[in-house]
C-alpha positions as CSV (number, residue, x, y, z in Angstrom):
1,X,47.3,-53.8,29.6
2,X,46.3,-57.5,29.5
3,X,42.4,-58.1,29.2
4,X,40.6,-59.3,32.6
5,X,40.1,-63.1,32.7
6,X,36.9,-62.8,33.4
7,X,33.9,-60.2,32.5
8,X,30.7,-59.3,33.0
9,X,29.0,-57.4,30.4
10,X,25.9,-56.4,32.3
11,X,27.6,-55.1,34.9
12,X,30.3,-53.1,32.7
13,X,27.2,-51.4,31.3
14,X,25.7,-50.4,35.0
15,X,29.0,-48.2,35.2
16,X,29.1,-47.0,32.3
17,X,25.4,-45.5,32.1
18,X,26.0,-44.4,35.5
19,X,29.0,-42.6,34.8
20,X,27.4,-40.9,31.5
21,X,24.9,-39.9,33.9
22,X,27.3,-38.1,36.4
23,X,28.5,-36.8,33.7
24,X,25.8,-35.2,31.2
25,X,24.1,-31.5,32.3
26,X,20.8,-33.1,31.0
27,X,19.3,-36.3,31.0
28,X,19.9,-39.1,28.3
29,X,17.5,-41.0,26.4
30,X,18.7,-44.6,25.5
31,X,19.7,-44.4,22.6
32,X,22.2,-42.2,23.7
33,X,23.0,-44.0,26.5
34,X,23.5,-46.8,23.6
35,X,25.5,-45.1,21.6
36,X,28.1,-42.9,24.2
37,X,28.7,-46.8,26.2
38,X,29.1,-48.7,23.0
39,X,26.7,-51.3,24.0
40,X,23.3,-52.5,22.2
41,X,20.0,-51.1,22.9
42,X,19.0,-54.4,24.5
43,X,21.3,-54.2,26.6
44,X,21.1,-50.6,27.8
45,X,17.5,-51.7,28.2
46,X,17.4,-54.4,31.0
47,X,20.9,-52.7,32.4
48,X,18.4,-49.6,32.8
49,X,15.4,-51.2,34.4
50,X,17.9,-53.0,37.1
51,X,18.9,-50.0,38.2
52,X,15.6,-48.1,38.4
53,X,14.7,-50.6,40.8
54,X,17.4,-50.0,43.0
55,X,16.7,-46.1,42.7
56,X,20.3,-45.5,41.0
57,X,18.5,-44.4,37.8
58,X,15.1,-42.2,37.3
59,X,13.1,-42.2,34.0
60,X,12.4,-38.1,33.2
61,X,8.4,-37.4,31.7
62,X,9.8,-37.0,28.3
63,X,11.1,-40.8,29.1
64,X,15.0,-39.6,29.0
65,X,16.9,-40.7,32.3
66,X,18.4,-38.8,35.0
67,X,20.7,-40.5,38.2
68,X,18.5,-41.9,41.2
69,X,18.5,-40.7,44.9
70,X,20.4,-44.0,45.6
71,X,23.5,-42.6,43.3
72,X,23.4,-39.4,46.1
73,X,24.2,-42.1,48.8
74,X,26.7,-44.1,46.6
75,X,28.5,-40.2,46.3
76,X,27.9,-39.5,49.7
77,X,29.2,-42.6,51.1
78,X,32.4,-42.4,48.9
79,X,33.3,-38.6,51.0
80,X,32.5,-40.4,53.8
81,X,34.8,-43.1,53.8
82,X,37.7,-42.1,51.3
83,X,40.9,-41.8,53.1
84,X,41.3,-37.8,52.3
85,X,38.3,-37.0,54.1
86,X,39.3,-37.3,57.8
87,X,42.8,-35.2,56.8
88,X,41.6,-32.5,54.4
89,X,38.4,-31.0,56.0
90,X,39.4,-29.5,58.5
91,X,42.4,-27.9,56.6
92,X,40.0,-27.0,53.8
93,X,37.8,-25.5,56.4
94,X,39.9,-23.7,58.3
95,X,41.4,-22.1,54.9
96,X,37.8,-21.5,53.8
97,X,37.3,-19.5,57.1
98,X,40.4,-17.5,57.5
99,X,40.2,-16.1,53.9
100,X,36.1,-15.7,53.9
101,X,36.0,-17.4,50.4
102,X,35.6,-20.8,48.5
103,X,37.9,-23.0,49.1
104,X,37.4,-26.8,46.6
105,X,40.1,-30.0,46.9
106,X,39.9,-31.4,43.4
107,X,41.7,-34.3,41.1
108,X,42.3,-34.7,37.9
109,X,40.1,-37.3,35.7
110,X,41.4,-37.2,32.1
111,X,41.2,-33.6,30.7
112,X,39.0,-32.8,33.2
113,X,39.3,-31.6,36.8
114,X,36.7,-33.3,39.5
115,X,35.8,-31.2,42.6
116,X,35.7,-33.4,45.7
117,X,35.3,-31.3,48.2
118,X,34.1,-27.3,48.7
119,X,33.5,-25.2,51.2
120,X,32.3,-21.3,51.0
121,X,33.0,-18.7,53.0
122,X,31.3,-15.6,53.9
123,X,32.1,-13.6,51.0
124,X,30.9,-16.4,48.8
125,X,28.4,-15.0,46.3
126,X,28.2,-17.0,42.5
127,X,30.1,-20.2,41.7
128,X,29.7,-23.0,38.9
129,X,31.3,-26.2,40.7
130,X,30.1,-28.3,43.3
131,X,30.9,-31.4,44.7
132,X,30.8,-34.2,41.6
133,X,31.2,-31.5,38.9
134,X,33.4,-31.6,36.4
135,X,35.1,-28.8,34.1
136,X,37.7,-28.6,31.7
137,X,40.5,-29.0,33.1
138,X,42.4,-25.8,31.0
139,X,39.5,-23.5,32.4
140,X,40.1,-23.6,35.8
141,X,42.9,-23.0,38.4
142,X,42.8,-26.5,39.7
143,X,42.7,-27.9,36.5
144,X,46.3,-26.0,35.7
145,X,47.7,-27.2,38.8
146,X,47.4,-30.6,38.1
147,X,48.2,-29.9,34.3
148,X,51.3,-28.2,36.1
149,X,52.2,-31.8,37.2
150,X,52.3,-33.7,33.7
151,X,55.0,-32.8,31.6
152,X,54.1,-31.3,27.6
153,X,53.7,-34.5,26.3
154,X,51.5,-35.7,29.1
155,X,49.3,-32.6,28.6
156,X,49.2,-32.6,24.8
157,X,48.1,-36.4,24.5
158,X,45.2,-35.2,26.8
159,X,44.1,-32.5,24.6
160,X,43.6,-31.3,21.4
161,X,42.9,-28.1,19.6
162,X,40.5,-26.5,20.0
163,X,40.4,-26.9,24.1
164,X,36.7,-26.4,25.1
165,X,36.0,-22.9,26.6
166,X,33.8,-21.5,29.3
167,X,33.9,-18.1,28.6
168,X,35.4,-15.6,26.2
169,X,38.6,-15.7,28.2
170,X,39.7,-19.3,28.7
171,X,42.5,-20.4,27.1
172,X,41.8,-21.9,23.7
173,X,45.1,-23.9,22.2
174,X,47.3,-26.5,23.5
175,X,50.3,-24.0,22.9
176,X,48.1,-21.7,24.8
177,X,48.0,-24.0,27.7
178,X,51.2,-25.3,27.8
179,X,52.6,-21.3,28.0
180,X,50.1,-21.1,31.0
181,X,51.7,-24.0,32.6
182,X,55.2,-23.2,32.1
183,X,54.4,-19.9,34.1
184,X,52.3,-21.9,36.6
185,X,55.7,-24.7,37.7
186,X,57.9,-21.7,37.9
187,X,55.7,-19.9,40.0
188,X,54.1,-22.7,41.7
189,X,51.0,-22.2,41.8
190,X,48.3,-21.9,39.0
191,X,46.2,-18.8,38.3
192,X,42.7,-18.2,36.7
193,X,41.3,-14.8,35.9
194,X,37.8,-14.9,34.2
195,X,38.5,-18.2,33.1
196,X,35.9,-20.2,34.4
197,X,33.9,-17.6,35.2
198,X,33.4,-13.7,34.5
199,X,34.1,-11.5,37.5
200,X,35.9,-14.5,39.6
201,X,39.5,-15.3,39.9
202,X,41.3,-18.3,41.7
203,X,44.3,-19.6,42.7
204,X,45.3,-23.1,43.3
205,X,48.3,-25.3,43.7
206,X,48.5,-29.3,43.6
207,X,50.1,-31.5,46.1
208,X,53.6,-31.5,45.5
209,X,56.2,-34.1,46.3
210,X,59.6,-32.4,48.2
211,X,62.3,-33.9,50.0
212,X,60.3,-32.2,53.3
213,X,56.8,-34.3,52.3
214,X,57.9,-37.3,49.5
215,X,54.7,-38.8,49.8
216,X,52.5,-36.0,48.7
217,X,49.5,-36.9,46.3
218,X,50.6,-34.8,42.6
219,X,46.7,-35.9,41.7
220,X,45.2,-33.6,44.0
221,X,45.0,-30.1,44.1
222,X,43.5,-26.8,46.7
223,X,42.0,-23.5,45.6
224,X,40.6,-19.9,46.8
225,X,38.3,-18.8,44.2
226,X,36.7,-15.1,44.8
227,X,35.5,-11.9,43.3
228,X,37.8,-10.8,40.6
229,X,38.1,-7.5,42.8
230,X,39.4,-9.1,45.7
231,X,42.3,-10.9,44.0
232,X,43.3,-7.5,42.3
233,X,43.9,-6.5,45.9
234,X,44.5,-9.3,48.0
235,X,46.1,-11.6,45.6
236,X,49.6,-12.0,47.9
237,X,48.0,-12.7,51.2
238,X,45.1,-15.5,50.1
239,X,48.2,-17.0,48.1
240,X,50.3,-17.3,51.0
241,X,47.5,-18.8,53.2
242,X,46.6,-21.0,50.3
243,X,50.2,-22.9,50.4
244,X,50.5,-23.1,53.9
245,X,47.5,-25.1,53.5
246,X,48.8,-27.1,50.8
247,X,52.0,-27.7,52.7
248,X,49.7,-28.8,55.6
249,X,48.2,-30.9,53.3
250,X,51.5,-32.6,52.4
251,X,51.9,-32.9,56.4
252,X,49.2,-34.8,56.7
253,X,48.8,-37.2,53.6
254,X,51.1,-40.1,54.0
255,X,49.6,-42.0,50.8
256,X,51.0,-41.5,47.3
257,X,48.2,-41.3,44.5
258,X,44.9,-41.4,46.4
259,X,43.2,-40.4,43.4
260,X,44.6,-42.2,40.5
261,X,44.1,-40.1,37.6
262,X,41.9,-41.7,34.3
């Protein structure tokens, strides 16, 4: 990839320190925000104070920095205009209130999976993601769906031993992984049993390209998460439900690659 003709330093840095942001379960001091974006302290410095002004960035009492209220509208503003929005909710809705459970849209952003949209359903009770969050991408349901969609070399430049783990029962190795998603394409659809978390299961199942829908988005992907309990008994029914959303999905989605994957 060529290098951009022209650039601007400054405002390179803005994205990156808001990114790391996003991204971090706990705020940053500047150096850290120095040495994770590469740039120099000064830098970081007046690139920080610019955007404390405009509310995207909040200094912390132990002087470590946290995203501002104005990064919730910049998030907000993205659901609300993003071309998925006005075709997925009300699928993802529906789904979310015909099964009574969590139902979450989510993409693929290196070897991690991004949840863009959720919605809970009455029997809802403990979760980890929310709207923004991102997990490994071997831990979850979603994340194997999309893995599902890369072939083994795709997936093995995108990870290396160990993976990271969320509980005692994620999977751990590459080879691990790339057993899981043999079993997932064959089936078609991807399956995670204390995984993410203990007592939950989910089932997901990316967007698809057939000869019925050719313009279905591979970099996005549904789920049904619920009690472990409930999948032991219900597991056939919520998957059925779950790709006739997906297919209604493909239906509606006429653009390839919303969500280009990074």
């Amino acid at each position: 990839m060529s290098s951009p003709k022209y650039t601007a330093p400054a405002a390179a840095c803005a994205a990156e320190i808001l990114l790391a942001l996003a991204k971090a379960p706990e705020p940053l001091s500047m150096s850290a925000l120095a040495k994770m974006t590469g740039r120099t302290k000064s830098l970081v410095f007046r690139v920080i104070r610019e955007l404390e002004v405009a509310d995207c960035v909040r200094e912390s009492e132990d002087g470590r920095y946290w995203l501002g209220i104005s990064a919730l509208e910049l998030g907000g503003a993205y659901i609300s205009q993003s071309d998925y929005t006005s075709t997925a909710r009300n699928v993802l809705q529906e789904l979310s209130h015909e099964t009574g459970e969590t139902v979450s849209l989510a993409t693929l952003r290196g070897s991690d999976v991004l949840y863009l949209e959720k919605w809970e359903g009455v029997y809802s009770v403990v979760t980890i993601s929310h709207v923004g969050r991102r997990l490994p991408a071997s831990c979850t349901a979603l994340g194997k769906a999309l893995l599902a969609s890369l072939n083994d070399d795709e997936v093995s430049e995108l990870h290396e031993d160990p993976l990271p783990t969320l509980t005692l029962h994620s999977i751990a190795s590459v080879e691990e992984l790339l057993t899981d998603l043999a079993a997932t394409r064959e089936r078609g659809y991807a399956i995670e049993v204390n995984e993410a978390l203990v007592g939950r299961a989910c089932v997901a199942t990316s967007l698809q390209a057939t000869p019925a829908h050719p313009d279905a988005d591979p970099n996005a992907a549904v789920s049904i998460s619920m009690a472990l309990h409930r999948y032991e008994s219900d597991a056939q029914p919520l998957v059925d439900q779950l790709l006739r959303a997906r297919n209604q999905l493909n239906e509606n989605w006429k653009t390839r690659r919303l969500f280009q994957p990074r």
